[in-house]
C-alpha positions in Angstrom: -57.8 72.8 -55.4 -60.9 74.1 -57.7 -64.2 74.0 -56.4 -66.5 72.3 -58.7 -69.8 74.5 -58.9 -73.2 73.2 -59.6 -74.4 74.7 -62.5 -77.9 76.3 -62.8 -79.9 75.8 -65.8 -80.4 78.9 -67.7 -83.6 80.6 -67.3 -85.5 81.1 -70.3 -86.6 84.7 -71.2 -89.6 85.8 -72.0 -90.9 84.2 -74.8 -90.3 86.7 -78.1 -93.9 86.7 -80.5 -92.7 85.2 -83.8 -94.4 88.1 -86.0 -96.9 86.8 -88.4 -96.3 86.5 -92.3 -97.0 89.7 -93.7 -99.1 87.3 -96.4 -101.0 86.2 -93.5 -101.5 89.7 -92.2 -102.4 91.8 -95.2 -105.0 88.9 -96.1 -106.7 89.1 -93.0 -106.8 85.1 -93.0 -105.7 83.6 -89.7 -102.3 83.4 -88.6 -100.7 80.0 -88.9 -99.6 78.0 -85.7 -96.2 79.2 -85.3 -93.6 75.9 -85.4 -92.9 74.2 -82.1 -89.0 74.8 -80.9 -86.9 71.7 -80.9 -86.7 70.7 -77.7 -83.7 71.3 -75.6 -81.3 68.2 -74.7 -82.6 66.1 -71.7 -80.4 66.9 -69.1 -78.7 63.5 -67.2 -80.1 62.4 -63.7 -78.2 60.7 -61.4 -79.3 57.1 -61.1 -79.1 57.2 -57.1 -80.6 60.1 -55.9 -82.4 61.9 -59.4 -80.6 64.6 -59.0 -80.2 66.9 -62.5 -77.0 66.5 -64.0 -75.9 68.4 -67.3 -74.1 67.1 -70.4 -70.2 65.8 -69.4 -70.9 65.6 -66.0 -68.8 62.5 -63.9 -70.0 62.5 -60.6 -73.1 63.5 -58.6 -72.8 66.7 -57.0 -75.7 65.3 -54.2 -74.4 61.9 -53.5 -71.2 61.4 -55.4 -71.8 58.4 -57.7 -70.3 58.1 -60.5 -72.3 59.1 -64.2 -73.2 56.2 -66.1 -70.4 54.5 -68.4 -67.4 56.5 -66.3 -64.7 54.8 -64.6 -66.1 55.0 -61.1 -69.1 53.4 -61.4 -70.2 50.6 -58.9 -70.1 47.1 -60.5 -73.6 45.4 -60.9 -75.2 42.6 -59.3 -74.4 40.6 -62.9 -70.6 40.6 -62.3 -71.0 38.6 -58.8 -73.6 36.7 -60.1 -70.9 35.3 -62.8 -68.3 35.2 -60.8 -70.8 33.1 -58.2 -71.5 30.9 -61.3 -67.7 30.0 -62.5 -66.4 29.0 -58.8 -69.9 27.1 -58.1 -68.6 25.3 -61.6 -64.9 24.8 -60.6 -65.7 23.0 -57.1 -68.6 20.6 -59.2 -65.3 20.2 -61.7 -63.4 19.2 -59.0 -66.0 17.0 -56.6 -66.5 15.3 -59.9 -62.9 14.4 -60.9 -62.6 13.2 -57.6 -65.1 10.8 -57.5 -64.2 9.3 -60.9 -60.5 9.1 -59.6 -62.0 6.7 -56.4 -64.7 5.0 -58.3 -61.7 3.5 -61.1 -59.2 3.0 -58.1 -61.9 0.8 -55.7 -62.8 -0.7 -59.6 -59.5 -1.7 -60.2 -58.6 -3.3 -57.1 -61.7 -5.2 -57.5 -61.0 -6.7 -60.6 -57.3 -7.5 -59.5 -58.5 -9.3 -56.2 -61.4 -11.2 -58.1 -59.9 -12.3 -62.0 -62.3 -12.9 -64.4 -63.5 -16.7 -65.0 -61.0 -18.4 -67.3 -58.0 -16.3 -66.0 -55.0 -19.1 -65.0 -54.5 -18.3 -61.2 -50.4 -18.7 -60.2 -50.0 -21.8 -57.9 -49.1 -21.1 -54.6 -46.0 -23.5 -53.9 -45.8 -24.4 -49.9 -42.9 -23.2 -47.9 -40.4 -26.1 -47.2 -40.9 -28.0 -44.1 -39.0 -26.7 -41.2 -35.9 -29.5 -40.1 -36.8 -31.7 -37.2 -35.1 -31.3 -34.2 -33.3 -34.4 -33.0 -35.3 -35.7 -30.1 -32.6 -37.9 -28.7 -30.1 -36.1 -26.5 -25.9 -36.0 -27.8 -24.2 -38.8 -25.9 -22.0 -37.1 -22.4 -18.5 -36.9 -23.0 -16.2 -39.6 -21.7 -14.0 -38.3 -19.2 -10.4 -39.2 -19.7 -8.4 -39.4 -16.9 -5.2 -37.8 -17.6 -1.7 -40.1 -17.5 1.0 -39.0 -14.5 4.0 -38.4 -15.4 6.6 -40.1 -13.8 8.6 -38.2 -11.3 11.9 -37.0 -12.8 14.9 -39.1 -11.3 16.8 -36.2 -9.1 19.6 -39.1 -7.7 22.1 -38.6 -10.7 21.8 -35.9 -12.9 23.5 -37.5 -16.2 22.0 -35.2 -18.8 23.9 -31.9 -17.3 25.2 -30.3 -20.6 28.4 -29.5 -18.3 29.3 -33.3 -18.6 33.3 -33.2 -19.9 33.5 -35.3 -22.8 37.3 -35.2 -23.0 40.2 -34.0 -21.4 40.3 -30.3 -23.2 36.6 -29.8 -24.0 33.5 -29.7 -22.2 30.2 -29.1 -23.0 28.8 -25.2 -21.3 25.5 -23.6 -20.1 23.1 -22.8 -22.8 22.0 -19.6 -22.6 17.9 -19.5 -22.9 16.4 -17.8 -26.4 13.8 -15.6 -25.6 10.3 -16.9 -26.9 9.6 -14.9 -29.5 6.6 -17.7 -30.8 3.2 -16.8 -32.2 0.5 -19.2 -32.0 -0.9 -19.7 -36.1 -1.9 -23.6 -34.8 -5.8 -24.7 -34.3 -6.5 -26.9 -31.6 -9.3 -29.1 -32.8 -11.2 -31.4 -30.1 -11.7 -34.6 -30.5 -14.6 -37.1 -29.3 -14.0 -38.0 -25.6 -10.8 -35.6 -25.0 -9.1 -32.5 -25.7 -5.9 -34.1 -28.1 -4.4 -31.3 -30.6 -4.1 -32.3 -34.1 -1.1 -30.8 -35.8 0.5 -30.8 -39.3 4.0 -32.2 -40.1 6.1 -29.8 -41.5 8.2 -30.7 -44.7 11.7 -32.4 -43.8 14.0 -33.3 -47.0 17.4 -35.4 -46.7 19.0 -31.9 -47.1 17.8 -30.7 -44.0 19.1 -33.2 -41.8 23.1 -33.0 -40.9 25.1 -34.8 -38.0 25.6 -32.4 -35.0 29.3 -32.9 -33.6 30.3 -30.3 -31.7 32.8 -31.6 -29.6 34.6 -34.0 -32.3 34.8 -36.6 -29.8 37.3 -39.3 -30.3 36.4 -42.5 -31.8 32.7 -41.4 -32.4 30.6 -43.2 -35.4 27.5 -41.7 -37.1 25.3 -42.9 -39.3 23.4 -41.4 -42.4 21.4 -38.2 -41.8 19.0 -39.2 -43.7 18.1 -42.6 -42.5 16.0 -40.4 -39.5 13.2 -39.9 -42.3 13.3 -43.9 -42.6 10.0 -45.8 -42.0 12.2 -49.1 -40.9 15.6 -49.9 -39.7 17.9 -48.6 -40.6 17.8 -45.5 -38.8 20.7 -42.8 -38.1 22.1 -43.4 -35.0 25.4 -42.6 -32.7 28.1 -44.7 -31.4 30.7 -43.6 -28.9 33.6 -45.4 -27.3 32.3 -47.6 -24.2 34.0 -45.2 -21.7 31.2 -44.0 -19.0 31.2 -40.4 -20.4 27.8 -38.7 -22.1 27.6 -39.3 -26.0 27.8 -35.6 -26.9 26.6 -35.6 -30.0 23.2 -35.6 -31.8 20.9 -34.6 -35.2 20.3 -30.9 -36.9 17.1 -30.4 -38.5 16.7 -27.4 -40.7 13.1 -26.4 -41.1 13.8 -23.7 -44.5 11.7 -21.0 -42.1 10.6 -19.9 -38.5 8.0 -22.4 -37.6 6.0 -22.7 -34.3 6.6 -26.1 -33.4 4.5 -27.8 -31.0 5.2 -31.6 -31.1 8.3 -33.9 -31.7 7.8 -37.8 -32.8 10.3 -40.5 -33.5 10.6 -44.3 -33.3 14.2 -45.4 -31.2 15.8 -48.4 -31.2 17.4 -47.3 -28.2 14.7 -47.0 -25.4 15.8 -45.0 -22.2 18.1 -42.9 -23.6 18.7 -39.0 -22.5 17.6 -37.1 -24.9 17.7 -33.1 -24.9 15.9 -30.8 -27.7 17.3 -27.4 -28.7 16.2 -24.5 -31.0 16.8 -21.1 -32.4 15.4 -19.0 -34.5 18.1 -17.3 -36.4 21.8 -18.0 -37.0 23.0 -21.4 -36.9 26.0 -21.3 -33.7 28.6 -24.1 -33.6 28.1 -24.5 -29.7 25.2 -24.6 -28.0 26.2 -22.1 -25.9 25.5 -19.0 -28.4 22.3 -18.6 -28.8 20.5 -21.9 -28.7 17.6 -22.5 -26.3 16.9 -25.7 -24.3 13.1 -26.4 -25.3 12.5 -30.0 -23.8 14.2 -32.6 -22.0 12.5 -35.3 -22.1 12.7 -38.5 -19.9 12.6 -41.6 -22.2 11.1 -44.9 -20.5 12.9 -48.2 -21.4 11.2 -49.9 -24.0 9.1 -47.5 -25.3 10.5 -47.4 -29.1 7.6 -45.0 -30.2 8.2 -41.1 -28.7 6.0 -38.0 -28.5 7.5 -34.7 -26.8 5.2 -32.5 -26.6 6.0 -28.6 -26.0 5.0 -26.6 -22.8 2.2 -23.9 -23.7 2.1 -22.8 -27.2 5.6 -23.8 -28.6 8.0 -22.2 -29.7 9.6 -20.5 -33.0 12.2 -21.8 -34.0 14.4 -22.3 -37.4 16.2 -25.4 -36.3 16.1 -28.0 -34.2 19.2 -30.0 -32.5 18.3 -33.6 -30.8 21.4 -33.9 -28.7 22.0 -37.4 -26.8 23.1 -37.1 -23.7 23.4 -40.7 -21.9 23.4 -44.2 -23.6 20.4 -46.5 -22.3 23.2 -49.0 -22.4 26.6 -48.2 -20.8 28.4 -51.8 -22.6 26.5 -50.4 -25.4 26.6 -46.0 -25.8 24.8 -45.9 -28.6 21.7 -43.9 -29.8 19.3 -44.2 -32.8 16.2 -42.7 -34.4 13.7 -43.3 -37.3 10.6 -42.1 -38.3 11.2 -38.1 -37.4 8.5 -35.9 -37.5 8.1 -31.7 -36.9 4.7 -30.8 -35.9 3.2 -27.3 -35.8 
């Protein structure tokens, strides 16, 4: 590292006589004022402490500030000052932009809440009424006393599908279908009960077919067909006047598995046995393979209109077999029915 030395200012010598012009001299006139020397360059001062500082000199060797004009001198009281001045103008900016920015918004709002005179003002239209509430109370439902039903007749059992029709043939045990049904029917209640409505399914002549499956001697059927009949006549079954069970009865084919839930037909034979099978696939000779026994009703005498309702929710089932058991007449074993209709 070099030391820097202060330099001392050369001491002058001793001041050398400028000789006199010889001209002056050998005259004897008086010597002329010798010329001034040009005086010596000012040496620099330093600005803090005044101490003498020579030509190129940087820094002070007293106090260490920096020369005029060099790099290292301390910044003046101007440069804050301006520096004061432009961030005392940027916050006025601002305050001022501010203001203007609330001033139009409350200005705005103003105008919008109170329109000038002359301006159409947008009807209000009222909100509708709200609907009255009925002040009179829905009558009580009327309580319908359910009908009994009779109690079966357990003296003589006459409907037994084990009944022998003939001498080589007799009719055997049906063997239950399992219920397999799904209920797809809407119960709809009805002013002063509970009554299900259900929809009649579609029955063409087609479907219907006489159900003989013991071919019993000297029996007479009518048309299928005549079951869909409004009015006599209607199909019906004759057998020989002999004491034995008629054996014999109407197949209804309903084109798919259907839930049945009710059964109606007009008779003109009140009272007689009456027993309803049905399965759900296949189509058995006997009614031993497969069918299942899904009502067995008991018909009153002299009730020509009947209604057999199913247990629970019904029961799936692709056809249908009424099969007459006993005659309501034993001079006359016959069986009839009209008006047939398949509810579900």
């Amino acid at each position: 590292m070099k030391t820097l030395l202060r330099k001392r200012p050369p001491t002058p010598d001793a001041e050398t006589p400028t000789p006199e012009p010889p001209s002056a001299q050998a005259n004897g006139a008086p010597p002329a004022p010798a010329p001034e020397p040009a005086p010596a360059p000012a040496a620099g001062t330093c600005q803090s402490c005044g101490a003498a500082m020579v030509a190129g000199q940087d820094w002070c060797l007293e106090c260490g500030t920096a020369a005029p004009g060099r790099l290292g001198q301390r910044p003046g009281w101007r440069l804050g000052a301006l520096v004061l001045a432009l961030t005392l103008l940027l916050v006025g900016g601002a305050s001022v932009a501010g203001y203007a920015a609330v001033t139009g918004d409350a200005e705005r709002q103003t105008a919008a809440q109170n329109p000038e005179p002359g301006t159409p003002v947008p009807a209000q239209v009222p909100a509708p009424p709200a609907p009255e509430r009925p002040t009179s109370e829905p009558p009580e439902p009327v309580a319908v006393e359910p009908t009994p039903t009779p109690a079966p007749d357990t003296t003589t059992d006459l409907t037994s599908p084990d009944t022998t029709v003939d001498d080589s043939a007799t009719i055997d045990p049906v063997t239950p279908l399992p219920d397999t049904s799904t209920d797809t029917t809407t119960d709809t209640d009805t002013t002063g009960g509970t009554e299900a409505e259900f929809t009649a399914f579609t029955i063409k002549d087609d479907d219907l077919e006489v159900y003989d499956p013991y071919k019993r001697a000297g029996a007479e059927f009518g048309d299928p067909a005549d079951a869909l009949n409004a009015s006599d006549p209607f199909f019906d079954v004759t057998v020989p006047a002999d004491n034995e069970p008629i054996g014999a009865g109407l197949k209804v084919d309903l084109g798919a598995v259907r839930d049945v839930r009710e059964i109606t037909f007009r008779t003109t034979t009140p009272g007689m046995g009456l027993q309803v099978y049905g399965i759900a696939k296949g189509d058995p000779a006997g009614l031993k393979s497969g069918w299942r026994l899904i009502a067995e009703p008991e018909l009153v005498a002299g009730e020509r209109d009947v209604t057999i309702t199913l247990d629970g929710d019904g029961t799936s089932a692709r056809r249908l077999v009424l099969f007459f058991t006993t005659p309501s007449n034993a001079d006359d074993p016959r069986a009839s029915i009209g008006r047939l209709k398949v509810l579900g």
